[in-house]
mmCIF file as gemmi writes it, N, C-alpha and C atoms, coordinates in Angstrom:
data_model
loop_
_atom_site.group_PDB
_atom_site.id
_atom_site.type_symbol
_atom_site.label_atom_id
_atom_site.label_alt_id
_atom_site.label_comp_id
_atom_site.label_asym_id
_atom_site.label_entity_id
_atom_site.label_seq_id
_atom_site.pdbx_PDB_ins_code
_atom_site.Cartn_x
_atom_site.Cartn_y
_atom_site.Cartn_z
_atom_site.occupancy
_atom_site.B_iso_or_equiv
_atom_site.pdbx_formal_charge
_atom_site.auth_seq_id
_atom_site.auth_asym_id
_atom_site.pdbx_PDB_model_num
ATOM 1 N N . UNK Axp A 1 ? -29.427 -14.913 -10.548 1 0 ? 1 A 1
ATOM 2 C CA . UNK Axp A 1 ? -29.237 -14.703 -11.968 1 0 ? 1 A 1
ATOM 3 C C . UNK Axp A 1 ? -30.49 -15.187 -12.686 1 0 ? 1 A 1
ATOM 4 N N . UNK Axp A 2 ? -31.402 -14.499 -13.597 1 0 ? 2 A 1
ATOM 5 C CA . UNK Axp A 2 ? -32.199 -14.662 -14.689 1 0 ? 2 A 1
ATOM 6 C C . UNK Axp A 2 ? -32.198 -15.448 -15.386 1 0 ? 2 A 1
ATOM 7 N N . UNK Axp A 3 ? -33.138 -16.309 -16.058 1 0 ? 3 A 1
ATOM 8 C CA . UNK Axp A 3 ? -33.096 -17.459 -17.502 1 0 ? 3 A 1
ATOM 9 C C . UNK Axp A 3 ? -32.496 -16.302 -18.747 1 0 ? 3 A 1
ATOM 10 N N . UNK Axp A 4 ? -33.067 -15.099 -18.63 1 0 ? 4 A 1
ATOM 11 C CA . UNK Axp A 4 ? -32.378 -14.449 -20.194 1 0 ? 4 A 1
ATOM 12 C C . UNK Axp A 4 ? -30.586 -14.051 -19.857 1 0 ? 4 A 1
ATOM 13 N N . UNK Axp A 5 ? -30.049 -14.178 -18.978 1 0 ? 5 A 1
ATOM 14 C CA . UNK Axp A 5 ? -28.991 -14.067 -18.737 1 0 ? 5 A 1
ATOM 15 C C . UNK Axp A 5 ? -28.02 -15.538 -18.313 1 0 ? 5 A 1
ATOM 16 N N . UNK Axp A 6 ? -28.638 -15.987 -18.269 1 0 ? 6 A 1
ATOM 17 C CA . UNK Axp A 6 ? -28.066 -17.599 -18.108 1 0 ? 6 A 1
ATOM 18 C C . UNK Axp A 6 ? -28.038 -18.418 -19.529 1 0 ? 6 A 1
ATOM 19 N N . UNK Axp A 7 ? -29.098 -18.16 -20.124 1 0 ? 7 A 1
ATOM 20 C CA . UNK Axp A 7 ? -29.242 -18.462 -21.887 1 0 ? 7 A 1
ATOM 21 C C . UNK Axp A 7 ? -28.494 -17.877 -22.139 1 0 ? 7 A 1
ATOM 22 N N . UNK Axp A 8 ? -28.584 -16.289 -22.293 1 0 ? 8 A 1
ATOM 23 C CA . UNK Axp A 8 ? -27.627 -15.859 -23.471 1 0 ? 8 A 1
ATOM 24 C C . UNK Axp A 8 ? -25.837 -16.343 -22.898 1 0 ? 8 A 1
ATOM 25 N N . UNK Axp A 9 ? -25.558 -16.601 -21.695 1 0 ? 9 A 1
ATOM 26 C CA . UNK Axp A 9 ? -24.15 -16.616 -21.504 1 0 ? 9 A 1
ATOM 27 C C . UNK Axp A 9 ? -23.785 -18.425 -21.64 1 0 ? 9 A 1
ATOM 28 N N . UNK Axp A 10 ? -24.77 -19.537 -21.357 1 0 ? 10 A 1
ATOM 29 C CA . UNK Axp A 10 ? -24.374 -20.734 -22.096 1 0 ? 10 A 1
ATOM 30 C C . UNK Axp A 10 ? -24.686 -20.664 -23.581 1 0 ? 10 A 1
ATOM 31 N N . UNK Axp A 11 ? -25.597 -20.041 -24.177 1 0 ? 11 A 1
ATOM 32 C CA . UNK Axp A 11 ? -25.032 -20.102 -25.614 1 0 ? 11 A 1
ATOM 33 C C . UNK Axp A 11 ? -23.944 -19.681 -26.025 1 0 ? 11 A 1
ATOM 34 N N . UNK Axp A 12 ? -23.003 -18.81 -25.583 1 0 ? 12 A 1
ATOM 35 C CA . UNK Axp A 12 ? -21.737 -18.554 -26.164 1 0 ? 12 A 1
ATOM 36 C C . UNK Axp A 12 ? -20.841 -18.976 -25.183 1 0 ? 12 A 1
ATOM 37 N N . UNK Axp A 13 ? -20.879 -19.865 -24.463 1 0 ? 13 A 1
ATOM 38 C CA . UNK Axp A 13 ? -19.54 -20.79 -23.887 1 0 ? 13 A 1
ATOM 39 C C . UNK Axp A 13 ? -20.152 -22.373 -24.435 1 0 ? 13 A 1
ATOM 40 N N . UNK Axp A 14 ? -21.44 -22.462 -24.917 1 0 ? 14 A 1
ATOM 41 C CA . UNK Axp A 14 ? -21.472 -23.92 -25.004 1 0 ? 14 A 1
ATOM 42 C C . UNK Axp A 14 ? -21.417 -24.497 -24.387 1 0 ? 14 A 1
ATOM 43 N N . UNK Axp A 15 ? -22.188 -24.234 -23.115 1 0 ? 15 A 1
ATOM 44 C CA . UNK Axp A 15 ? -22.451 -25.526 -21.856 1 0 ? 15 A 1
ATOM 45 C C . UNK Axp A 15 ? -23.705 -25.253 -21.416 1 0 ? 15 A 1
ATOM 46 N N . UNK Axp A 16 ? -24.183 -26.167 -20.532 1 0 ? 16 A 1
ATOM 47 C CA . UNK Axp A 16 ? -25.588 -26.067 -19.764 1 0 ? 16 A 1
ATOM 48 C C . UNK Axp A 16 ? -26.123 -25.186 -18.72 1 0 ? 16 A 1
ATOM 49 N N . UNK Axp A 17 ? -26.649 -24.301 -19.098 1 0 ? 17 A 1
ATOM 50 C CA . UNK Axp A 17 ? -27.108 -23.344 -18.017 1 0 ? 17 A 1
ATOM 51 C C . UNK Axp A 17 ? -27.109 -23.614 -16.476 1 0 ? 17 A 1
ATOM 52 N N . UNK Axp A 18 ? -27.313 -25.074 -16.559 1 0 ? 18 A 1
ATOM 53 C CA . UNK Axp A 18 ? -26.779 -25.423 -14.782 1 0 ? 18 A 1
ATOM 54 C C . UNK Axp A 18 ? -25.493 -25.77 -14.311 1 0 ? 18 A 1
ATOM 55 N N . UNK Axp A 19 ? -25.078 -25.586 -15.331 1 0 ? 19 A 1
ATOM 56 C CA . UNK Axp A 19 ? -23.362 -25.339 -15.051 1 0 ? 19 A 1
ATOM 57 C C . UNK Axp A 19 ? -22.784 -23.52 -14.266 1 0 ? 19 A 1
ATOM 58 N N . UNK Axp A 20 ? -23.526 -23.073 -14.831 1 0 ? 20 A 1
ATOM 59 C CA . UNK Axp A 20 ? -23.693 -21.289 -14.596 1 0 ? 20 A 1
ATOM 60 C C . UNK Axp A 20 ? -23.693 -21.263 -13.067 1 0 ? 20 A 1
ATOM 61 N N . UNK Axp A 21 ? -23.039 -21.224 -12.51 1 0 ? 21 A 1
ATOM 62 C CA . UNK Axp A 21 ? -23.508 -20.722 -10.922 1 0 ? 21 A 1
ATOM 63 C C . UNK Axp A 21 ? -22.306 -19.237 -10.819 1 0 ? 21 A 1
ATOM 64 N N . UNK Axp A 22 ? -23.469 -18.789 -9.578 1 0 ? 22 A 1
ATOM 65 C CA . UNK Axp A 22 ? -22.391 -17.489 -9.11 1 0 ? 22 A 1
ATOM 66 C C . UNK Axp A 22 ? -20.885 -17.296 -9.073 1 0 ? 22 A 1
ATOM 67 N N . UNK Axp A 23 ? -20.643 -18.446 -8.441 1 0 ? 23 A 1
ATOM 68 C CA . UNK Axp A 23 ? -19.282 -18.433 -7.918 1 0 ? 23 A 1
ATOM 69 C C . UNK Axp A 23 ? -18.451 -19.163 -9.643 1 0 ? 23 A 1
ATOM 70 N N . UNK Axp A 24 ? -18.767 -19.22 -10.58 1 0 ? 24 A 1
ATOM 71 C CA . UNK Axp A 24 ? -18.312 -19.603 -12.227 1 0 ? 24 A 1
ATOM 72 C C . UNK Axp A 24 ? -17.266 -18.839 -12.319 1 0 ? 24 A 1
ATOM 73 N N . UNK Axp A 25 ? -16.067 -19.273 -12.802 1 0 ? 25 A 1
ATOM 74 C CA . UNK Axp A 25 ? -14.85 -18.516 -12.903 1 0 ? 25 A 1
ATOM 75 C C . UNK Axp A 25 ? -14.598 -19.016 -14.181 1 0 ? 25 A 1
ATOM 76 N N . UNK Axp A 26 ? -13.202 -18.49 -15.037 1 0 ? 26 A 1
ATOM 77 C CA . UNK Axp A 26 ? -12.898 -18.682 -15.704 1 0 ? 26 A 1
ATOM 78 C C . UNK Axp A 26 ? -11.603 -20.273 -15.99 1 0 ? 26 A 1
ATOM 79 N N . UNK Axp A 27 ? -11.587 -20.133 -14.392 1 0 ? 27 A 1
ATOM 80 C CA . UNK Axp A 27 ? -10.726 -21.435 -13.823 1 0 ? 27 A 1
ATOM 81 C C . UNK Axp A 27 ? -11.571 -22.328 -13.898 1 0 ? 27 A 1
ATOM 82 N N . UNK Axp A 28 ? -13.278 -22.386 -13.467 1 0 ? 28 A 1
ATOM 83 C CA . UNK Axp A 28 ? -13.959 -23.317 -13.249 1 0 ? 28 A 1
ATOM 84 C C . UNK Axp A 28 ? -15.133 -23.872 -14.342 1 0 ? 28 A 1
ATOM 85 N N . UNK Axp A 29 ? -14.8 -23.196 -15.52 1 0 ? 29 A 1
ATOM 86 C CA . UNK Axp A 29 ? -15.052 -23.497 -16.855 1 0 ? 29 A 1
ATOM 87 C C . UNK Axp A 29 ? -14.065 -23.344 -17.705 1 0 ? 29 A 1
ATOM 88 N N . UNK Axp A 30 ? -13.502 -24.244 -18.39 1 0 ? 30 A 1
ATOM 89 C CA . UNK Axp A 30 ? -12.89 -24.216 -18.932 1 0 ? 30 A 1
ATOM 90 C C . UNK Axp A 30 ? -13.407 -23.707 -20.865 1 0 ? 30 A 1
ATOM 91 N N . UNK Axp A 31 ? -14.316 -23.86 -20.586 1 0 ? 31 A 1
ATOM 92 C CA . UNK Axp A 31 ? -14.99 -23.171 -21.935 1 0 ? 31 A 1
ATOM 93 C C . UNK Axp A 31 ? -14.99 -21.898 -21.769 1 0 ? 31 A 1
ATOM 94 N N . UNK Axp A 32 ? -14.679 -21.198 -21.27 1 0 ? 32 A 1
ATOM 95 C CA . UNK Axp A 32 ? -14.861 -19.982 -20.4 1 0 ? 32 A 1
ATOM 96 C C . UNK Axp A 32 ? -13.266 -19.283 -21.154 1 0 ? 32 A 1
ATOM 97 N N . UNK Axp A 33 ? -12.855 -19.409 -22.164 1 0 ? 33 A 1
ATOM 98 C CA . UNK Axp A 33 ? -11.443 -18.299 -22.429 1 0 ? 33 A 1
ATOM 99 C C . UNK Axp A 33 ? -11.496 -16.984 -22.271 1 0 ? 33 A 1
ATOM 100 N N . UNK Axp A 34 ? -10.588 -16.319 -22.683 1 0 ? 34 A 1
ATOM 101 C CA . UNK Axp A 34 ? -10.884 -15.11 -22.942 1 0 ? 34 A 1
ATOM 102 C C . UNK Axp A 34 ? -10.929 -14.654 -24.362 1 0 ? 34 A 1
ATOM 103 N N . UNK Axp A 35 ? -11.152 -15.284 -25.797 1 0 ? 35 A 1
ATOM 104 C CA . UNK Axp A 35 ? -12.081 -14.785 -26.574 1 0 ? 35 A 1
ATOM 105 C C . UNK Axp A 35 ? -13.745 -15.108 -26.536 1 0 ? 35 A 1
ATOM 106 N N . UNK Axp A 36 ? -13.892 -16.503 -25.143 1 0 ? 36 A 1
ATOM 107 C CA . UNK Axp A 36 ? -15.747 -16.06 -24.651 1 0 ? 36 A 1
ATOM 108 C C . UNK Axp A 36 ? -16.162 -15.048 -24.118 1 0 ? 36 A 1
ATOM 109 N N . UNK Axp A 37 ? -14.531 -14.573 -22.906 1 0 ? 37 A 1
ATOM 110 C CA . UNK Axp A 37 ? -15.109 -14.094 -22.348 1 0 ? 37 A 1
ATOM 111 C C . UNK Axp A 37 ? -15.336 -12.545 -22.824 1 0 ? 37 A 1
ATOM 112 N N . UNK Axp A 38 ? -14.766 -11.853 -24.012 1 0 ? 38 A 1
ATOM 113 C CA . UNK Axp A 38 ? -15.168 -11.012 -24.552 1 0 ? 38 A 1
ATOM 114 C C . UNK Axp A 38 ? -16.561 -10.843 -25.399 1 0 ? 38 A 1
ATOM 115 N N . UNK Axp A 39 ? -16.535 -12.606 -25.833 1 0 ? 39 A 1
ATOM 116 C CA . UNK Axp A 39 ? -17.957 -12.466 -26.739 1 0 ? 39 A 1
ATOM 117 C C . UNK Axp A 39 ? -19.373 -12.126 -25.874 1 0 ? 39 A 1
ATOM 118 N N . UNK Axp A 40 ? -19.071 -12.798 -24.503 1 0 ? 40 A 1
ATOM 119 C CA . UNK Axp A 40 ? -19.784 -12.878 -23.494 1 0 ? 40 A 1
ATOM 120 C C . UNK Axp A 40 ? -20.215 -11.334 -23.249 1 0 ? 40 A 1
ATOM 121 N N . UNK Axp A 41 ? -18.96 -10.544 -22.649 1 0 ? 41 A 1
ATOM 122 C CA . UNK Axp A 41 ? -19.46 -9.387 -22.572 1 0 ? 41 A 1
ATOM 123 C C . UNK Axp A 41 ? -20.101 -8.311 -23.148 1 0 ? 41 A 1
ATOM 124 N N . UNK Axp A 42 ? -19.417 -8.584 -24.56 1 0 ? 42 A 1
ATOM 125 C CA . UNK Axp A 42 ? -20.442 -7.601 -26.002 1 0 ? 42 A 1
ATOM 126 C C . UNK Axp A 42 ? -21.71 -8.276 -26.056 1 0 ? 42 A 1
ATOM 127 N N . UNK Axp A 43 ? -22.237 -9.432 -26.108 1 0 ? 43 A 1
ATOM 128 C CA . UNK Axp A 43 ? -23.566 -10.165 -26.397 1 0 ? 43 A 1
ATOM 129 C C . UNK Axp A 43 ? -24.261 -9.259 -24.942 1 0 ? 43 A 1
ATOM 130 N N . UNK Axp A 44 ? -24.043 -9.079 -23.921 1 0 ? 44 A 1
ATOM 131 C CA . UNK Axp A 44 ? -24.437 -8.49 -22.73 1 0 ? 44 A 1
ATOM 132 C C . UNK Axp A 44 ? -24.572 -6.988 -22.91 1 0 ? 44 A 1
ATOM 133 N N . UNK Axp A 45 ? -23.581 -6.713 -23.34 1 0 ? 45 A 1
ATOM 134 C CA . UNK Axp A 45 ? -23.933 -4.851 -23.982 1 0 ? 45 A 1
ATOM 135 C C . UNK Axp A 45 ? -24.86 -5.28 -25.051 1 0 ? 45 A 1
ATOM 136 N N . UNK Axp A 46 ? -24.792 -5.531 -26.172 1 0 ? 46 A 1
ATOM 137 C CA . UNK Axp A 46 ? -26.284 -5.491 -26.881 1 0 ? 46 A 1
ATOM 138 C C . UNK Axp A 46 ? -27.458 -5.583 -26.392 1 0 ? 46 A 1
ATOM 139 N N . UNK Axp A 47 ? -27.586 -6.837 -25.563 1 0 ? 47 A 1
ATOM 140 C CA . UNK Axp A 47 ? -28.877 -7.714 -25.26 1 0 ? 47 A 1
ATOM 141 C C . UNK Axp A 47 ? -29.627 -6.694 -24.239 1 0 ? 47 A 1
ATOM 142 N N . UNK Axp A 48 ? -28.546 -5.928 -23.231 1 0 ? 48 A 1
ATOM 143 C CA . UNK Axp A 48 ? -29.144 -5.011 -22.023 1 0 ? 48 A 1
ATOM 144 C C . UNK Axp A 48 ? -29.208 -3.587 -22.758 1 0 ? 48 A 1
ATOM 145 N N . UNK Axp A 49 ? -28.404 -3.334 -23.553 1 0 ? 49 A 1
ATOM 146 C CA . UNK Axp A 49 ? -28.121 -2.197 -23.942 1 0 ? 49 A 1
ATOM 147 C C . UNK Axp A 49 ? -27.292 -0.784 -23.183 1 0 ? 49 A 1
ATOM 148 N N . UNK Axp A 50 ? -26.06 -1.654 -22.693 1 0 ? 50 A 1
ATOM 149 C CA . UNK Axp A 50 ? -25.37 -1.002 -21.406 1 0 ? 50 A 1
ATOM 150 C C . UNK Axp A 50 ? -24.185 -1.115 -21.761 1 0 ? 50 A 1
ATOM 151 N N . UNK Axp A 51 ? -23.298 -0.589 -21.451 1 0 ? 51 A 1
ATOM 152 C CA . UNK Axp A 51 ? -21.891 -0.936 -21.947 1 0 ? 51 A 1
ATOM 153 C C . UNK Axp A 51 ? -20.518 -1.107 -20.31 1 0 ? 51 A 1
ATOM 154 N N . UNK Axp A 52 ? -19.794 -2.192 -20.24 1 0 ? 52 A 1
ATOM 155 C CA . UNK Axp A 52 ? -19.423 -2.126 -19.158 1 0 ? 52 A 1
ATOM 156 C C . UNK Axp A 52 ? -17.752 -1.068 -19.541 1 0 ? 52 A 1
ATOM 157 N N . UNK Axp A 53 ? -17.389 -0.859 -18.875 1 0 ? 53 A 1
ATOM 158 C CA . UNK Axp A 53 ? -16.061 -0.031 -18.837 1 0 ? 53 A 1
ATOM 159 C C . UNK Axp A 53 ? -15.103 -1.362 -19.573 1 0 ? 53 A 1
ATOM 160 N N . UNK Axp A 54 ? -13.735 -0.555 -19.364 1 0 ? 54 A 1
ATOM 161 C CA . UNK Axp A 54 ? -12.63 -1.848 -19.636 1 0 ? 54 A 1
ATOM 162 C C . UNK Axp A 54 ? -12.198 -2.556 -18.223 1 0 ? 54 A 1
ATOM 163 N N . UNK Axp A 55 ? -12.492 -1.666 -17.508 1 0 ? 55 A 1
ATOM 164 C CA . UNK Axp A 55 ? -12.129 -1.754 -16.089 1 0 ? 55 A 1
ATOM 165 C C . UNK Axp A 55 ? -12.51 -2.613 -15.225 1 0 ? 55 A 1
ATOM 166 N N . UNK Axp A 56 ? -13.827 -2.663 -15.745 1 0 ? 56 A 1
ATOM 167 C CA . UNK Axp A 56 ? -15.254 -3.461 -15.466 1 0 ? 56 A 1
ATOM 168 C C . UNK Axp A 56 ? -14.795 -4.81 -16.323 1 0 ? 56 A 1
ATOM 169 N N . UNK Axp A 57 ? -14.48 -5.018 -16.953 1 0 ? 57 A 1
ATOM 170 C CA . UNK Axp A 57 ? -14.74 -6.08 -17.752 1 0 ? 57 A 1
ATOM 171 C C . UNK Axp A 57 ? -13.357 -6.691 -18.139 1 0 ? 57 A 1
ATOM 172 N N . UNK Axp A 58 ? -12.864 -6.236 -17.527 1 0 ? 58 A 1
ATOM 173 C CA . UNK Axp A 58 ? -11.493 -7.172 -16.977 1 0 ? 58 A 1
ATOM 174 C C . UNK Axp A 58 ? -11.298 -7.468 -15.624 1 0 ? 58 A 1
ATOM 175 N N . UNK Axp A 59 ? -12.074 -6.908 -14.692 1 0 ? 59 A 1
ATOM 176 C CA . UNK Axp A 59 ? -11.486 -7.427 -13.162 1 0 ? 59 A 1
ATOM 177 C C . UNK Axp A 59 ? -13.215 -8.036 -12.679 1 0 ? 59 A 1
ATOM 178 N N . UNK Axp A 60 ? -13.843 -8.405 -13.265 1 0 ? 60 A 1
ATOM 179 C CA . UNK Axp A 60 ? -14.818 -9.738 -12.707 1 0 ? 60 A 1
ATOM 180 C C . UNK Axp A 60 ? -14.476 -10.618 -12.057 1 0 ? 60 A 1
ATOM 181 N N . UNK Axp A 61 ? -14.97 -10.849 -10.937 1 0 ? 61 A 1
ATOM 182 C CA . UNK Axp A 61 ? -14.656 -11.974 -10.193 1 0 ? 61 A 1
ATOM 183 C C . UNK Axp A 61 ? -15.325 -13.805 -10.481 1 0 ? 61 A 1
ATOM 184 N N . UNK Axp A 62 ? -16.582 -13.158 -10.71 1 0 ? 62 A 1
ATOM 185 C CA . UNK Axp A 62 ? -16.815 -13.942 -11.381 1 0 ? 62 A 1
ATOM 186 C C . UNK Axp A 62 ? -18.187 -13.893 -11.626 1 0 ? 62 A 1
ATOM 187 N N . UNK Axp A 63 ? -19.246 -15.109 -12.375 1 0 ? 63 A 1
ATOM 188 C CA . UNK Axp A 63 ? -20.202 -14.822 -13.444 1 0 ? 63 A 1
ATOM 189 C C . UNK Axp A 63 ? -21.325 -13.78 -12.264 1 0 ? 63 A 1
ATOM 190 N N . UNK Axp A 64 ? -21.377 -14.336 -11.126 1 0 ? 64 A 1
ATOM 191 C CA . UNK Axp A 64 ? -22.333 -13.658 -10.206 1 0 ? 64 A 1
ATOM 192 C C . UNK Axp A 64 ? -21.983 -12.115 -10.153 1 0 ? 64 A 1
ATOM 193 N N . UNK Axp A 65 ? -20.433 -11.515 -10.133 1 0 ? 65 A 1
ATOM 194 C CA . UNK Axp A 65 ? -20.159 -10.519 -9.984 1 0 ? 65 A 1
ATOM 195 C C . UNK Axp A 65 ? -20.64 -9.753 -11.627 1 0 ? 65 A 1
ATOM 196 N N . UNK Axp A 66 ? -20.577 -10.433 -12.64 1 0 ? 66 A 1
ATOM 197 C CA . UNK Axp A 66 ? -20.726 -9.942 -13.578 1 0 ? 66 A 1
ATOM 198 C C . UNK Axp A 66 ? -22.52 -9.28 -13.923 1 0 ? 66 A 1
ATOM 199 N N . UNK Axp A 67 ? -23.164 -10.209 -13.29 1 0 ? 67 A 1
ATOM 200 C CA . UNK Axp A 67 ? -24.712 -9.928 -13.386 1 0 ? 67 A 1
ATOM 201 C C . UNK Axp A 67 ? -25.001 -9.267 -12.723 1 0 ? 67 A 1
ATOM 202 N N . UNK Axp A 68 ? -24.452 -8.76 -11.292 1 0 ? 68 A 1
ATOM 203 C CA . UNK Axp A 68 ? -24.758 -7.814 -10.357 1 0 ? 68 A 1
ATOM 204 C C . UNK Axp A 68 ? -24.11 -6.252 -11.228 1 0 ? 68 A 1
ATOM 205 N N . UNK Axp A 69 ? -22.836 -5.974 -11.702 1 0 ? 69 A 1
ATOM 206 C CA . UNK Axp A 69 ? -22.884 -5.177 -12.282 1 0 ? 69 A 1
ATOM 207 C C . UNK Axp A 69 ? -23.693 -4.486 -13.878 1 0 ? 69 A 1
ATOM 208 N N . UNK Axp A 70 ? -23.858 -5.699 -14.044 1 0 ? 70 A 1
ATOM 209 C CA . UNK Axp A 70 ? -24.897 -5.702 -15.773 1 0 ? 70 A 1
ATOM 210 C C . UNK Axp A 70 ? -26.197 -5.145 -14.545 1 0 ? 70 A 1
ATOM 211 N N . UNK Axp A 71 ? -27.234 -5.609 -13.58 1 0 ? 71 A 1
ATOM 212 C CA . UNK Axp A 71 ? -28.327 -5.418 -13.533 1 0 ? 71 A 1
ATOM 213 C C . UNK Axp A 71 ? -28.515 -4.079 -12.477 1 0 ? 71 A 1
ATOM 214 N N . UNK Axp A 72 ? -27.069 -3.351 -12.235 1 0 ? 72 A 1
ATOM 215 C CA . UNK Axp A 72 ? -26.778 -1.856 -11.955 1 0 ? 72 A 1
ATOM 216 C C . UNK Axp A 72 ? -27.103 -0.942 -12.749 1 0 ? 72 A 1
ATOM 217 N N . UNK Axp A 73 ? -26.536 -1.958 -14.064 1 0 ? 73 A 1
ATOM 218 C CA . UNK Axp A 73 ? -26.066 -0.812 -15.056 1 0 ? 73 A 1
ATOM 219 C C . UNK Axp A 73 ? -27.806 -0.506 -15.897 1 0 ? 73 A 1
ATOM 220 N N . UNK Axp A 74 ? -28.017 -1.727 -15.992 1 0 ? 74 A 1
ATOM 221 C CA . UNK Axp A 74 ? -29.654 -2.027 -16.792 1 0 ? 74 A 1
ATOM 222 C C . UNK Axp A 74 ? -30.568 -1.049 -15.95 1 0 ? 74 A 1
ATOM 223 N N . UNK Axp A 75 ? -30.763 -1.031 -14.808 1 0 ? 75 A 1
ATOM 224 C CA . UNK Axp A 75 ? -31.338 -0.209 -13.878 1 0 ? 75 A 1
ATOM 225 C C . UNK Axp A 75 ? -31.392 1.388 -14.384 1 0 ? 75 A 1
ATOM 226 N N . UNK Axp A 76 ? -30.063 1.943 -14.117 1 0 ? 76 A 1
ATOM 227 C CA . UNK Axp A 76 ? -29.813 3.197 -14.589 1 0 ? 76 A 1
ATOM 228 C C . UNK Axp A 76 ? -30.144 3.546 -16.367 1 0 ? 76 A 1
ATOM 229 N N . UNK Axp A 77 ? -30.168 2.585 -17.139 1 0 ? 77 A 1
ATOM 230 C CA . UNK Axp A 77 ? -30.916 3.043 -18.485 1 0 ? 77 A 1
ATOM 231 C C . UNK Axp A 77 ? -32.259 2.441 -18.866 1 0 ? 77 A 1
ATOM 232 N N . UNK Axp A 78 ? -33.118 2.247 -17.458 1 0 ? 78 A 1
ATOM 233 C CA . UNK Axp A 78 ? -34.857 2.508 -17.84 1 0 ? 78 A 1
ATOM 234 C C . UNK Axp A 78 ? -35.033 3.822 -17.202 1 0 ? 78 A 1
């Protein structure tokens, strides 16, 4: 995972970027709800300029799974 993707996702849970690891769940942050985890995902469609499905963005496993699909999606719109 990237510093511009590790910034932008502890600025909107409010914790320390070395808190961020792959395996980050929503169990294993508790700052982590689900109105972050929506803010999380729109700040990620802007910032990449990609949009994930609903499908996508409800069955994440977790933060690692989320960046592997964001840097799929980023790929296909350069």
């Amino acid at each position: 995972m990237d510093k511009k993707f590790l910034d932008l996702v502890s600025q909107i849970l409010h914790v320390d970027p070395a808190k961020l690891t792959e395996d980050a769940t929503t169990e294993t942050l508790p700052e982590w709800d689900s109105l972050n985890h929506w803010a999380v995902i729109s700040a990620l469609e802007d910032e990449y300029g990609i949009e994930f499905t609903m499908d996508e963005a409800t069955e994440f496993k977790n933060l690692g799974h989320i960046y592997t699909i964001l840097m799929q999606k980023a790929a296909h719109t350069t």
